[in-house]
N, C-alpha and C positions, 0 to 999 in steps of 0.2 A: 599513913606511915609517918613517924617521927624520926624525930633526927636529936641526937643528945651530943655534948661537947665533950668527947674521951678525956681523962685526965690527961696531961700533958708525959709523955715519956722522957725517960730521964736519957734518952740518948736522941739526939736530935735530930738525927735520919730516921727514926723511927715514927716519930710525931709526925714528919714531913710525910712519908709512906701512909701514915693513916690519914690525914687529913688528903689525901691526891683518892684515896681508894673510897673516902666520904663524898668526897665532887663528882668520880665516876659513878660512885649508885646515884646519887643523884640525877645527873644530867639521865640515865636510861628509866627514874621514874620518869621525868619528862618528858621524856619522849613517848612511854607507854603510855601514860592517865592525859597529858597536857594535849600532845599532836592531836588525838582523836577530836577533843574540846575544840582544839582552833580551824579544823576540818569543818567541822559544826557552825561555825560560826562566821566562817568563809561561807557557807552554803546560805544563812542569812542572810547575809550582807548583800551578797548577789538578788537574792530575791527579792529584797528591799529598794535596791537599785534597780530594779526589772519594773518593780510595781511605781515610783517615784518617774523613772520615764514615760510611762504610760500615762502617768496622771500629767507631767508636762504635757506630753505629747496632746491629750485632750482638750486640756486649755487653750493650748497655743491653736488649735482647731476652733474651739469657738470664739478666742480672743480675733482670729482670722474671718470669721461668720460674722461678727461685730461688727470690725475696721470695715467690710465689705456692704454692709447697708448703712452705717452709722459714721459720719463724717466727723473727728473731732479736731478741735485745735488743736494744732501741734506744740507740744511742751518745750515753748521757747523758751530760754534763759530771760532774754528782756524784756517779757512781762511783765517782770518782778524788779528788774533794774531800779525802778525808779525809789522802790521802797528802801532796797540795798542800797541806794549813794547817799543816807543819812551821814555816816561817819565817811572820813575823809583816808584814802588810797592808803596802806603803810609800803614805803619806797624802801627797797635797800639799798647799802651802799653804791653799785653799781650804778645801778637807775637814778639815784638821784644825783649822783656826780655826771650822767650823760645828761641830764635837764638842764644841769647847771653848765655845762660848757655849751650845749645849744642855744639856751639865752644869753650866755656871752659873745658869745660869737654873731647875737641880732643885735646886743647893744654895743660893738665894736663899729658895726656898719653906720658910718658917717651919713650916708648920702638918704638912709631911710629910717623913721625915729621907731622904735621899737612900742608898739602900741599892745594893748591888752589883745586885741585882735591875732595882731602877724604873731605875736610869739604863741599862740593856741593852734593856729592857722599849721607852723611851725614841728610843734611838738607831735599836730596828726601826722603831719607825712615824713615824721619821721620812723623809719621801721624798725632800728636798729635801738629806742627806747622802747617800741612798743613791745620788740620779742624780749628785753631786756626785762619789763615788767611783767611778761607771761610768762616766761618760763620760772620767776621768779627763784629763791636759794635753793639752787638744788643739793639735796643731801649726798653728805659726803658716804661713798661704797667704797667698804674694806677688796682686799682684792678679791676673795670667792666671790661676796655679792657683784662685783663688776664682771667676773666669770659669765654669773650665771644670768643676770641682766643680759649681757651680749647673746648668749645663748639663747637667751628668752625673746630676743628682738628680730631674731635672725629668723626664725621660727613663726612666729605672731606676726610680725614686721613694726612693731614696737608700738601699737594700740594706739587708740585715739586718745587722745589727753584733754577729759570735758574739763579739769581744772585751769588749761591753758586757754581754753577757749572762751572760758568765763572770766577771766581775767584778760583779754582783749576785751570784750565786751565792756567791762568795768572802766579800761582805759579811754577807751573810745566817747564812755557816757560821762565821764568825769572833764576830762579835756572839752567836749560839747554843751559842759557847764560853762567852762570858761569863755567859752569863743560866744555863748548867747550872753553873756553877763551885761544889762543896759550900760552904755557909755563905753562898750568896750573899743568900739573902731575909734574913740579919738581920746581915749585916756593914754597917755605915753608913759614908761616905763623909764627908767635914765639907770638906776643903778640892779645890782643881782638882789639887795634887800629888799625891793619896793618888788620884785616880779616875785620873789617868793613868799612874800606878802600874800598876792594875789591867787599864788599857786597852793600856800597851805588850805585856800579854802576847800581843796578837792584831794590833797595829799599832805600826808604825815610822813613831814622828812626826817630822817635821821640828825640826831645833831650836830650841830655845824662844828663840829672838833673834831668827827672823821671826817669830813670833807675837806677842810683846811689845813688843820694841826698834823696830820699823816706827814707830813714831808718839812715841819719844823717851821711853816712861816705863815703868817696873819693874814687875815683874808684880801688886805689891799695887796699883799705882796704877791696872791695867785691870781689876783686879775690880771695885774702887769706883767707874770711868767705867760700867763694866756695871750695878753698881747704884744708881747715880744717875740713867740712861738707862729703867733698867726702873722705876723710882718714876716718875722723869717722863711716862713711858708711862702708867702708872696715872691719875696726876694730872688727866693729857690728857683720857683716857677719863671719867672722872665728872664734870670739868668740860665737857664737851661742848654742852650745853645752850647754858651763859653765854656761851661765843668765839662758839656761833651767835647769841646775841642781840648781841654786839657786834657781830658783822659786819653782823647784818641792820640796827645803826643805825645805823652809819659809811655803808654803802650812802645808807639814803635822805635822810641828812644832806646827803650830797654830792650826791643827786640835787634835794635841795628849794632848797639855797643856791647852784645851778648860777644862769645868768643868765635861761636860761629860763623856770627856772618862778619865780623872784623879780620878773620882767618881764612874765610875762603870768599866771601864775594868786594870787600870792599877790600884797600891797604893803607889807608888815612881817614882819618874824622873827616876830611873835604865831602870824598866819596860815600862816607856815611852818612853827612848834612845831604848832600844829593838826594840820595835812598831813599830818607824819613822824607823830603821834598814831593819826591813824587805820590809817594805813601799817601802822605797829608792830600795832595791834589786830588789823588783817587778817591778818598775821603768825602773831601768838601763837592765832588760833580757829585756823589754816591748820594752825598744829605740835601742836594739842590734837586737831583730828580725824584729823591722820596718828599722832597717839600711839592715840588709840582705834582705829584701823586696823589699827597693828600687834600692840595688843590681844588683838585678834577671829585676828587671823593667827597668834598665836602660840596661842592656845585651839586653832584648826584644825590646827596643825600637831602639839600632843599630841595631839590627838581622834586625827590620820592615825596616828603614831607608835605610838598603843595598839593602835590597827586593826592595823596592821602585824604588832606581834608578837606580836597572837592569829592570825595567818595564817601567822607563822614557825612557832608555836608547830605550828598543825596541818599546816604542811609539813613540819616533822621531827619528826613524832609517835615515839616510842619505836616500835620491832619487835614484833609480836606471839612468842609464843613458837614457834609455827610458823613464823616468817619466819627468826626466829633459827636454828631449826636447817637451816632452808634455805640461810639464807645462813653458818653454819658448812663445811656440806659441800662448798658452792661453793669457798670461799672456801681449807679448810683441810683437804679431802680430799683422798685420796690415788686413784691411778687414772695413766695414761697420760697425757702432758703432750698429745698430741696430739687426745686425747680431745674431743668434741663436747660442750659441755657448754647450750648455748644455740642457735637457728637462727630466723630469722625473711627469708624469702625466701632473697635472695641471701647478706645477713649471718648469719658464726655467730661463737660466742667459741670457746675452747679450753679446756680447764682448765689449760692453763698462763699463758691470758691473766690468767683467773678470780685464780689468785696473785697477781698483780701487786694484788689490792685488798686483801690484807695489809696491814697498818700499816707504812709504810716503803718500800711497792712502788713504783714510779715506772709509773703505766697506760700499756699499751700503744695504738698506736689502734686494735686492735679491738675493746678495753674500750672507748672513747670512743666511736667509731660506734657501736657498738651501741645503748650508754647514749641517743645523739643521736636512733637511731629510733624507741627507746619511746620519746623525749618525743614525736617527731611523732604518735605513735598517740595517746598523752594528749591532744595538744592538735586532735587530729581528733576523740575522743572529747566533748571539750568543747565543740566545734562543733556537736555533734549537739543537744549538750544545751540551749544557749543560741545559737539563728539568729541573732542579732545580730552574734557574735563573730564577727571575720575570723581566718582562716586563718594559721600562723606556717610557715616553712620551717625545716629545719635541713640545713643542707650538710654535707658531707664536705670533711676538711683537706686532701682533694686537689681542692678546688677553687680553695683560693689557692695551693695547690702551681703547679697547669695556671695559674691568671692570673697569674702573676708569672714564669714559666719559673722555679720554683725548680729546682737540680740538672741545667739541664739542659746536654747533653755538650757544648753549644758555649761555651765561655767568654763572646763577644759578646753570647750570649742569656743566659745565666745569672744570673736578678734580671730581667729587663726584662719587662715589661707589654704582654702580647699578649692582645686581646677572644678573636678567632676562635678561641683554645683550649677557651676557656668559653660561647662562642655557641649554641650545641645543649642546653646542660644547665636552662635557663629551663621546658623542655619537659617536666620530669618536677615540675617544683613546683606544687601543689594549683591548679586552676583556669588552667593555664598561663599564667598572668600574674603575674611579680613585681608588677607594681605596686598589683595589689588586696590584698596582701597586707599582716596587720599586722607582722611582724617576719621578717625574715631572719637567723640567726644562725651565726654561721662560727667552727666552732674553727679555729686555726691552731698549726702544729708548728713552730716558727722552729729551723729545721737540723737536726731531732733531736735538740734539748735541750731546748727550754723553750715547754711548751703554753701559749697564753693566747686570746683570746676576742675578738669582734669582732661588733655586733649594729648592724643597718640597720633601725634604727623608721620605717618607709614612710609611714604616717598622720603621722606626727610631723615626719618629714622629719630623722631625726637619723642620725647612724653616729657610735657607741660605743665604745673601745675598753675594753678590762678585760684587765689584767694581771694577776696577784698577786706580781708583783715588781716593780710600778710603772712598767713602761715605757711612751714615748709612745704608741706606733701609727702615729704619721703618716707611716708609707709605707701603711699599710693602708686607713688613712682615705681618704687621696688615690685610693691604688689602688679602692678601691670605689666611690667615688664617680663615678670614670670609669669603671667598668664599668655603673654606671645610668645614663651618660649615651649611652653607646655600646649599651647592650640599648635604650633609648628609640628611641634613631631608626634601630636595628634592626628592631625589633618593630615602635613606631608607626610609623616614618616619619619623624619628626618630632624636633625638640630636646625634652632635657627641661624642660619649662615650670617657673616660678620657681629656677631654678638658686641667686640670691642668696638663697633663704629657709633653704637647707642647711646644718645646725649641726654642727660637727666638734667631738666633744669628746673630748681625751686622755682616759690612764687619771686618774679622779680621786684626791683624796686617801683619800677615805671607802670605796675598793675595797678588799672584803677581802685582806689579806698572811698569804702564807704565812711562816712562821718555822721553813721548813728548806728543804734542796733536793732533796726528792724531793714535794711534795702538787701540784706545780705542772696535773698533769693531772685531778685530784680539784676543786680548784677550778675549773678550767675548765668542767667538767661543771655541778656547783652553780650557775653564774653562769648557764648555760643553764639550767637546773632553776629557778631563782626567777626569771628575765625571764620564763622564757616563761608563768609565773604570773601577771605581773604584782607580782610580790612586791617587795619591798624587799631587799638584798644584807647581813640580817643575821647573816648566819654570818658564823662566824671558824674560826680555828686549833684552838679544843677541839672543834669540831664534828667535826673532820674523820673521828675512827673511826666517828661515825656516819653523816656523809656516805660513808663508802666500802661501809658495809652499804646504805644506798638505793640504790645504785646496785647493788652484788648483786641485793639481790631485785628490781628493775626487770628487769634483764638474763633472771634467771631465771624472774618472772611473768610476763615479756614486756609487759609495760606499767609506763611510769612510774607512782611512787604520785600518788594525785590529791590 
């Protein structure tokens, strides 16, 4: 069928008439010849996407037959780090304005000289550079995109971000340049030029004209706002007492010279000096008993502190000499990689997992599972011993694998938060009921790079996240927390009662950091080994070769140390 352009009519409602009655034949060809074609074409597509499933689904079947007899290394990002830190960090504004005020703030301090070391030392445990340089510029979104972002978050729980996680890794391995640099513990630093001297070796700062010039004055004249800002900071701080007592007298000045109370309870300023007298008194007993308050709080909180690491102390007791050689042969014997080297039920290690707890190994997760079972037997152990104690679970990182559809073959799904994957698994945790339980604890493998930790204090009502590269969690937070609310009125029937009393808290400041890019699975383990104690998180980075022998001989005595 053709379609030809009528001459134009000379009356102009008539041309309009023709041309509305050209559109209507048209649009019902289309519908007759076209609809049919796109019926047809919808019936492909579908069958195409029937037979494309299929063929994933197949794979994914033998990729699983694979993983199941065939152990591979896991596709860690800092493999490869060391080939990547040729070219030096690119900083943006942000980041490198917080470097630069952190190194002012070491070369302000009199009392200690700012050395190539402490300011490296410095920059690691700071976290607030580190997320500064992982999350790096984020693109500006028009409003729909920020619409639909939100919506896409809310849904997904806003996906694992491997960009962010490789760029901690980068910071971590760059910074680790600096702090091994020969002569670094007695080279001293005096000015911001000689440390960024130092620091361009590992980063590419922006030019020092947005860092200084922004606000109109020369780079000596923003050292001395820095140090006139951190005196007055000072100043603030030990005067603190006094602004409170002004404030508290300005308050009930205005309160007593209101009309108020000069009209009904006083009839002279004498009487109102009185009033504010007693006011103020009330005041000062009020700031005397919350001082003795914090007093007694801060006595408790050493008293806790020394508790603490006489309990660190006999949680990472030195190895007996037996353990030692147990955990040599494991560790640094020779034999068949395939070799059975541990078994407990369904789980075993290998002696080429056993490797991986070398110094420098990156753990596999059948080191980790394993490690995770002897805690649960410890902490069933413990149960016996003390009827009071509740019960802890420890999962497998394929359980926030299966709740979050990590990997799986449908793009659609892939990241998104399905219960019914993880619906049936409640059934093998001690007393089948999470919710009598005191802690549930999840490692998590985010893409096969970077292990970090995730604990639900059930009593407490909290979910925890712990990094040692300082990341938030909060997809994990959110993601678990809808999974307690959906096993509740699974299990009971019912919602989960007090919803608003639930505490989400990021990874904190005070969480141990690693300072390289391979312990990331060693802490992970550790962070489960002292909650599930009850302990305090005071390890750190020197611990770690002996964290990696507790964990040996755990694996190999088949129980955690107690």
């Amino acid at each position: 069928m053709h379609y030809h352009h009528a001459p134009r009519p000379a009356n102009t409602q008539l041309y309009l008439a023709s041309l509305l009655l050209s559109i209507t034949t048209f649009q019902h060809y289309c519908f007759e010849h076209y609809l049919p074609y796109v019926q047809l074409m919808t019936i492909l597509e579908r069958k195409r996407r029937r037979d494309e499933k299929r063929k994933s689904i197949s794979i994914l079947r033998r990729a699983s037959f694979t993983a199941k007899y065939t152990r591979r290394q896991p596709n860690h990002y800092v493999t490869s780090t060391s080939t990547r830190m040729t070219e030096p960090l690119q900083l943006n504004d942000p980041t490198a304005a917080l470097i630069k005020l952190e190194v002012l703030h070491l070369l302000e301090n009199k009392r200690h000289p700012c050395t190539v070391f402490s300011m490296a030392n410095a920059l690691m445990g700071s976290q607030e550079i580190m997320n500064s340089y992982a999350r790096g510029k984020k693109e500006e979104m028009n409003f729909f995109q920020s619409i639909f972002q939100a919506t896409l978050n809310r849904f997904t729980g806003g996906g694992t971000n491997d960009t962010e996680i490789r760029r901690r890794y980068d910071y971590v391995e760059a910074i680790r340049r600096i702090e091994t640099r020969p002569g670094g513990h007695t080279q001293t630093l005096n000015t911001w030029d000689e440390a960024q001297e130092v620091l361009s070796i590992v980063f590419d700062f922006p030019p020092e004209k947005q860092l200084d010039d922004t606000s109109g004055t020369r780079k000596d004249d923003a050292i001395d706002r820095f140090s006139q800002s951190l005196n007055a900071l000072k100043i603030r701080d030990t005067s603190i007492g006094l602004r409170s007592s002004q404030k508290m007298w300005m308050e009930v000045s205005n309160a007593a010279l209101s009309p108020k109370i000069i009209g009904d309870i006083v009839d002279d300023l004498d009487k109102a000096d009185q009033h504010m007298s007693r006011r103020l008194k009330k005041e000062y007993e009020k700031a005397e008993e919350r001082k003795k308050s914090k007093a007694i709080e801060e006595l408790e909180r050493i008293r806790l502190e020394k508790e603490a690491k006489q309990r660190m102390a006999e949680l990472m007791r030195p190895l007996t000499e037996d353990e030692k050689e147990i955990v040599a042969e494991a560790i640094h014997g020779s034999g068949p990689d395939h070799e059975i080297l541990a078994r407990f039920d369904a789980d075993s290690v290998t002696r080429a997992s056993m490797h991986t707890l070398r110094p420098g190994g990156w753990l596999t997760d059948e080191v980790i599972h394993f490690f995770y079972v002897m805690l649960a037997r410890r902490d069933e152990e413990m149960c016996k011993q003390d009827p009071q104690r509740k019960r802890s679970h420890f999962f497998k990182s394929f359980f926030i694998t299966s709740l979050l559809n990590e990997g799986h073959a449908n793009p659609a799904k892939n990241g998104t938060y399905e219960y019914r994957n993880v619906k049936r698994w409640s059934k093998k945790v001690p007393g089948k009921d999470i919710f009598d339980l005191d802690k549930i604890i999840f490692p998590i493998n985010q893409n096969n790079m970077h292990w970090v930790c995730s604990v639900i204090f059930m009593q407490a009502k909290r979910i925890q996240f712990y990094d040692s590269m300082g990341g938030d969690g909060c997809r994990y937070l959110n993601a678990l927390f809808q999974y307690l609310k959906d096993e509740h009125q699974d299990k009971k029937k019912c919602p989960l009662p007090d919803e608003d009393e639930w505490e989400f808290i990021e990874c904190t400041s005070d969480t141990p950091r690693q300072r390289n890019g391979f312990d990331c699975g060693v802490f992970t383990c550790m962070f489960a080994d002292f909650i599930s104690k009850d302990c305090p998180l005071l390890f750190d980075q020197t611990h770690i070769t002996l964290c990696r022998e507790r964990i040996a001989i755990a694996i190999m005595n088949g129980r955690a140390i107690m």
